[in-house]
N, C-alpha and C positions, 0 to 999 in steps of 0.2 A: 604813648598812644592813648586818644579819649575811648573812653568806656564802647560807646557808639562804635569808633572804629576796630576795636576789640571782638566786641559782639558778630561785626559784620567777618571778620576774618575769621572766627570759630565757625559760624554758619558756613562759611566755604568748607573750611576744612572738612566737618559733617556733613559734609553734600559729597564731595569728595571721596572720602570713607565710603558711604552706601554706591556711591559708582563702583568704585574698587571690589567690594563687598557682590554687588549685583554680576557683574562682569567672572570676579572667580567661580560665585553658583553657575554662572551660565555654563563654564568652561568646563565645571565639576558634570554638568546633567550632559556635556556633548560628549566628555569622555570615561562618562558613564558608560557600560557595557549593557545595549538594552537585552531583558529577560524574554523565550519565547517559550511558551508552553504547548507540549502535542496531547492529542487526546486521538488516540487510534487504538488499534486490535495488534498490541505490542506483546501481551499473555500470552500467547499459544505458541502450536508447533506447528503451525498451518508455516509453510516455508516462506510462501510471497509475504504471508501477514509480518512476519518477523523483517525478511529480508528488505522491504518497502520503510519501517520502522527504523532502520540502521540508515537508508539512503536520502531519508528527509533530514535526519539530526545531522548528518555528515554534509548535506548542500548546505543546509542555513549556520552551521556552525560553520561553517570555512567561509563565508561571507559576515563572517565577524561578529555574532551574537550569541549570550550565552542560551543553549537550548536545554529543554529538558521536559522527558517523556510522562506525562499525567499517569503513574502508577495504579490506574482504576479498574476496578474490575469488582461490577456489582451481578456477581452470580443468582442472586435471588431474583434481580429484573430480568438477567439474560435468559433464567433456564422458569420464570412463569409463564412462559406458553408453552411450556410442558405439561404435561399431563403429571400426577403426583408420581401413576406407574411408570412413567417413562422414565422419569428423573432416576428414581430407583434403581431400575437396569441400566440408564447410563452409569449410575455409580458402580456398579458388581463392574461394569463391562469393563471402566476405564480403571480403576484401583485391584482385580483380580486379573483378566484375561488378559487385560492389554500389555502388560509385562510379560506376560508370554507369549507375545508378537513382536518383540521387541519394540512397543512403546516405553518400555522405562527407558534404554539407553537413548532413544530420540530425544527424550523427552530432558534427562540429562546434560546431553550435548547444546541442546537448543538452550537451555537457561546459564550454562558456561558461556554460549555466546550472548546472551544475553546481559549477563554480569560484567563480561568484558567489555561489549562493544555499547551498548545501551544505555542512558544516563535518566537514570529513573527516581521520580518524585518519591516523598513518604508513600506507604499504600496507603491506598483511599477506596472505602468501599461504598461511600452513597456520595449524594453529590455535594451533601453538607460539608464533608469534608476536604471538598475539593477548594472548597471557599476557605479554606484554614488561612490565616498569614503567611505558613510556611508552606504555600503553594500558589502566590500573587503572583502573575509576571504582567511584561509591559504588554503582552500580545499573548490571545491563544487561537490555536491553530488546530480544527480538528481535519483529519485523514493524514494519510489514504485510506486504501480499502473501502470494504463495504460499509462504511460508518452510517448511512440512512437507508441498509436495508434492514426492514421494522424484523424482518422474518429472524433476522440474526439479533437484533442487540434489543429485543421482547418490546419494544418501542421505547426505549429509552430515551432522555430529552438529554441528556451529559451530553451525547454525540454533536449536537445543535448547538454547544456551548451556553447553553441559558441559565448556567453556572455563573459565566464571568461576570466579572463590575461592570456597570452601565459604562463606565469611563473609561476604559477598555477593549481595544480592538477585535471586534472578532474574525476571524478569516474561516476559509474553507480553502484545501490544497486537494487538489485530486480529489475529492468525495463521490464516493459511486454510489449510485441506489442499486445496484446490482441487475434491474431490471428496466424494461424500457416502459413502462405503463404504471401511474399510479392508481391502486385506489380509490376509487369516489371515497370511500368510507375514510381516505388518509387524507385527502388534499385538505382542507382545512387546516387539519394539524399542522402538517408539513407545511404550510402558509405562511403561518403565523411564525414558526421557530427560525424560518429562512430569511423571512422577512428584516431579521434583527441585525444579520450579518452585515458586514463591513465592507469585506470584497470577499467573491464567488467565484470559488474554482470548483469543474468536477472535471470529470475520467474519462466520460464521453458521452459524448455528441447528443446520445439520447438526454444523459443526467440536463443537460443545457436545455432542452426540446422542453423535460418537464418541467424546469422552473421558469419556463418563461412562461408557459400553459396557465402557471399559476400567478406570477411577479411578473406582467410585462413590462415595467419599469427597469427591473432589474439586472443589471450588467453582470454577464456569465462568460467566463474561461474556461476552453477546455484547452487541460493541461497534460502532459505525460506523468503514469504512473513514477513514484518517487527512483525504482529500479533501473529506470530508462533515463535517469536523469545522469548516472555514471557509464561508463566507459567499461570497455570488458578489460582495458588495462586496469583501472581501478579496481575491478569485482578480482579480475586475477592477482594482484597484490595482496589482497585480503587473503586470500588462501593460504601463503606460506608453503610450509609442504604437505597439506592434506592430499590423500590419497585416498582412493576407492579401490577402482579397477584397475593395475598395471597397466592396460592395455588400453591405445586406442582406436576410434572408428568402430562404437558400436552402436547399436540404436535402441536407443531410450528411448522408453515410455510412463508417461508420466499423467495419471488418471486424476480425475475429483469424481465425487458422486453422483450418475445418473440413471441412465435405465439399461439395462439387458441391450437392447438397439448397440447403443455407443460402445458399451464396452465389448461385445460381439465386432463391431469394428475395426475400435483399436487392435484387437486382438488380429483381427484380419488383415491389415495396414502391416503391422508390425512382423506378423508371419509371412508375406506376400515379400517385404526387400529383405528378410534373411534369407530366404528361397534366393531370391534372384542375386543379391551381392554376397552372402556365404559368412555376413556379420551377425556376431552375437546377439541376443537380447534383451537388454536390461532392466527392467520393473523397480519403481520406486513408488514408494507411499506407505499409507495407515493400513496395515494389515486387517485390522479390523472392520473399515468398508472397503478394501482394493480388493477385487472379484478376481483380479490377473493376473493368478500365482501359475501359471500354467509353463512358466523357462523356469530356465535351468538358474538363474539368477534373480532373484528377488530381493531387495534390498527394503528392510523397515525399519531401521536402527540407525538410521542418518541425520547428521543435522545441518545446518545450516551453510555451513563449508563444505559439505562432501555433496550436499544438492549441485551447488553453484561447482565443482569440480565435475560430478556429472556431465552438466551442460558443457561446460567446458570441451571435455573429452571428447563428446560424440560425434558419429557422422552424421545421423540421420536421429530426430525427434519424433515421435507420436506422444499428441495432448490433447485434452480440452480443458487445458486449464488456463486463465489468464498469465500467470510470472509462468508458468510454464512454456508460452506464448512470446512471453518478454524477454525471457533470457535463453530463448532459443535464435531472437533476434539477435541480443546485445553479443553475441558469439558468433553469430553469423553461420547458424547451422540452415541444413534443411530441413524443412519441418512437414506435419500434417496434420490438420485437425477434422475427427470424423465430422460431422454433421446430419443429427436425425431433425429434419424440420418439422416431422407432427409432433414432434414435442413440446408441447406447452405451459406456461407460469413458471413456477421457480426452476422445473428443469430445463428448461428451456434455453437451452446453447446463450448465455449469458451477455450481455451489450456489452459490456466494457471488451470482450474481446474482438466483438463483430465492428466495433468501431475503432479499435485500435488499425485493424486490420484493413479498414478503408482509407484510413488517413494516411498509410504507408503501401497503398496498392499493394496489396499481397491476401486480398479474398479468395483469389484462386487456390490459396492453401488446402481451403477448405471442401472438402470431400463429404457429398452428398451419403447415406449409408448405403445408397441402393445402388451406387456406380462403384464402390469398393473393390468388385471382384473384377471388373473389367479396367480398373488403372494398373499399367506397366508404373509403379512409384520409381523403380531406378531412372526410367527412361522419362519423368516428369520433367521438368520444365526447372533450370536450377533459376534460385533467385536472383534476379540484380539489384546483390547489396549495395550498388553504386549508385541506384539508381533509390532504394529504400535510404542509406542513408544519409541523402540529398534532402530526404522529405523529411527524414528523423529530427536530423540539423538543427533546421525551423523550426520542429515542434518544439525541440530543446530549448531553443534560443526564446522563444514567445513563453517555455515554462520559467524559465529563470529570469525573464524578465520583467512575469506577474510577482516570484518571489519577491526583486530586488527591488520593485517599485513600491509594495506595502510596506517591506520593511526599512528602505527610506523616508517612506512618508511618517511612521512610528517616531525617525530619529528628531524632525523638526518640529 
C-alpha cells in the first residue's frame, strides 16, 4: 500500500474513533441521571412546611431524577427583622418553655422524619455556600411554601435562586408570596430576581396576578401545593402503624396564628357540632401560640405522621390553615374555615387558601365570624368530593405536567 494511500486510511480510521468517541459521551450524558436541587422551608416543625418538602422530592424522584433538598438555613437573615429584644425571648421561649409544651418531643419526631424521609444537602448557612461544588446540580428549583414572603424569610434573595450558575435552570414550583398585594417598596426588588427565572410556577392565582403586574411578558403557572400532588392512598402508606387517637369520627381543629375574632370562632364551630353530633374534640398545634387549650384533648407533641393520621381519622375539620385545608381535602373530610374579613395585611385570612378553594368550588367552606352562631354545621351542606375531585384531577394533571415538561427540556 503507497504511503498516500496509507495516510488516507488512518484519517478514516481517526474520523471513525472520534464518531465512536462522540456518540459514547452522548449516550454517557442521556443516561446520566440529571441532578435537581430544592431550596424551601424544609427546617421546621411547621407540618405543611415539612410535609410539602417530602411531596416534592417523592413526585420528581419517581419521575426519574436524582433530587436533593438545599440544607440552608440562614438564621441571621431570617430572624434580622427582629428586634435584638425579640430575638432574645424567642430564644428563652423556644430552648426553656417550649419543652414544657411539648415542643421538644415534636420537635424530635419531626427531624426523625426528617432524617428518614428527606434527602438533604451539606448544611449551608449563607449563600456562598450554596455555590460550593458539592451542592452544583443540573436544575434548582425553589418552593413550595411561602418562599417570597419577605415577612418570613427577612428578604432573603437564596429564595429567588440568584445563587445558581447563569448556565443553569432556574425554576419556581408552587412559590407563594403568602399575600395578595405587593409592596410598592418591594416590586422592584422582586422584579428583578423573578425576572431571571426559567419557568414560573406559583400556588395561586393571586401569586400569578402579581407577577404579571410586574413581568407582563412573563409566562405563569398556577400549580397545586406539592401535598395535593399525592393521593391519601400514598399519604396513608406513609404512616404504617402510627397512632394517635384509638378512636374514630372526631373533630379536629387545627389553628395557625391570628387574632381573638378567629380563634373565638374556631372555638365556636368546633363547640357547636360536638353539641349537635356528641363527637369529641381534638386540638393540635404549638402550644406556645395555640390559644385553644380549652378540650379535653390537646395534642402538642406531634409530628408529622400523627398530624397526617389526624386527618385521616376525622369526621369533621375546623382550620385556617392552608395543608390544614389540603389534607382535609386529600381525605375527603368535612371541613370549616372561620373567616374574619376586617382583617387585614399579614393577618388577613391568607390567598393561597382563598384561591385554592376557588379553583375547586368549595368557598362556601368558609364561614363568615359573624354567621358562626346561626350555622346548624351537622345540618351544612356535605361536599361533592366527586365533583371536587373532577376539578382536583386537572389541576393535578396541568401540575405534573409543568414538572415533566421542564425537566424534559433539562434532559435535551
Amino acid at each position: 500500500m503507497h504511503s498516500m494511500e496509507l495516510l488516507i486510511v488512518l484519517n478514516l480510521i481517526i474520523k471513525l474513533e472520534n464518531i465512536n468517541l462522540k456518540l459514547i459521551k452522548k449516550k454517557l450524558d442521556v443516561d446520566k441521571v440529571k441532578t435537581v436541587g430544592i431550596i424551601t422551608f424544609h427546617n421546621t416543625i411547621n407540618y405543611g412546611g415539612i410535609l410539602q418538602t417530602y411531596a416534592l422530592q417523592k413526585v420528581i424522584r419517581e419521575m426519574g431524577y436524582d433530587v436533593e433538598n438545599i440544607n440552608y438555613v440562614n438564621n441571621e437573615k431570617t430572624y434580622a427583622k427582629y428586634s435584638k429584644k425579640r430575638r432574645i425571648l424567642q430564644y428563652i421561649w423556644r430552648n426553656i418553655f417550649c419543652p414544657l409544651f411539648g415542643g421538644a418531643e415534636r420537635k424530635k419526631k419531626t427531624n426523625e422524619f426528617r432524617e428518614k424521609y428527606i434527602k438533604l444537602s451539606k448544611n449551608v448557612h449563607s449563600i456562598d455556600g450554596i455555590v460550593h461544588p458539592s451542592v452544583i446540580y443540573d436544575m434548582y428549583i425553589t418552593g413550595s411554601d411561602q418562599v417570597w414572603n419577605f415577612h418570613l424569610t427577612g428578604n432573603d434573595s437564596a429564595y429567588f435562586l440568584d445563587f445558581a450558575p447563569r448556565e443553569k435552570k432556574r425554576v419556581s414550583y408552587a412559590a407563594s408570596f403568602g399575600f395578595s398585594q405587593l409592596p410598592d417598596n418591594q416590586k422592584e426588588r422582586y422584579s428583578e430576581l423573578i425576572s431571571k427565572f426559567d419557568a414560573l410556577s406559583v400556588r395561586e392565582i393571586q401569586g400569578k396576578e402579581i407577577i404579571n403586574s410586574l413581568l407582563k411578558n412573563k409566562q405563569v403557572s398556577v400549580v397545586l401545593d406539592p401535598t395535593l400532588l399525592l393521593d391519601k392512598k400514598e399519604w396513608a402508606e406513609l404512616l404504617g402503624n402510627t397512632e394517635v387517637c384509638n378512636e374514630e369520627g372526631y373533630i379536629l381543629c387545627y389553628y395557625m396564628p391570628g387574632d381573638k375574632v378567629l380563634t373565638d370562632g374556631i372555638k365556636a364551630i368546633a363547640d357547636k357540632l360536638s353539641r349537635r353530633t356528641g363527637k369529641k374534640v381534638i386540638n393540635i398545634g404549638k402550644k406556645e401560640y395555640n390559644k385553644l387549650m380549652f378540650w379535653e384533648v390537646n395534642l402538642t407533641s406531634e409530628g408529622p405522621l400523627e398530624f397526617i393520621n389526624l386527618f385521616k381519622n376525622a369526621s369533621y375539620i375546623v382550620t385556617n390553615s392552608f395543608h390544614g385545608t389540603a389534607f382535609s381535602i386529600i381525605f375527603k373530610k368535612e371541613f370549616f374555615i372561620p373567616e374574619n374579613k376586617k382583617m387585614t395585611g399579614v393577618k388577613q385570612l391568607n390567598s393561597r387558601i382563598i384561591s385554592l378553594l376557588s379553583i375547586l368550588e368549595l368557598s362556601n367552606r368558609l364561614v363568615p365570624v359573624d354567621q358562626i352562631k346561626n350555622t346548624a354545621y351537622d345540618k351544612f351542606s356535605e361536599i361533592d368530593y366527586k365533583n371536587v375531585y373532577s376539578l382536583l384531577n386537572v389541576e393535578k394533571d396541568n401540575s405534573l405536567k409543568f414538572l415533566t415538561t421542564i425537566l424534559k427540556e433539562e434532559q435535551q
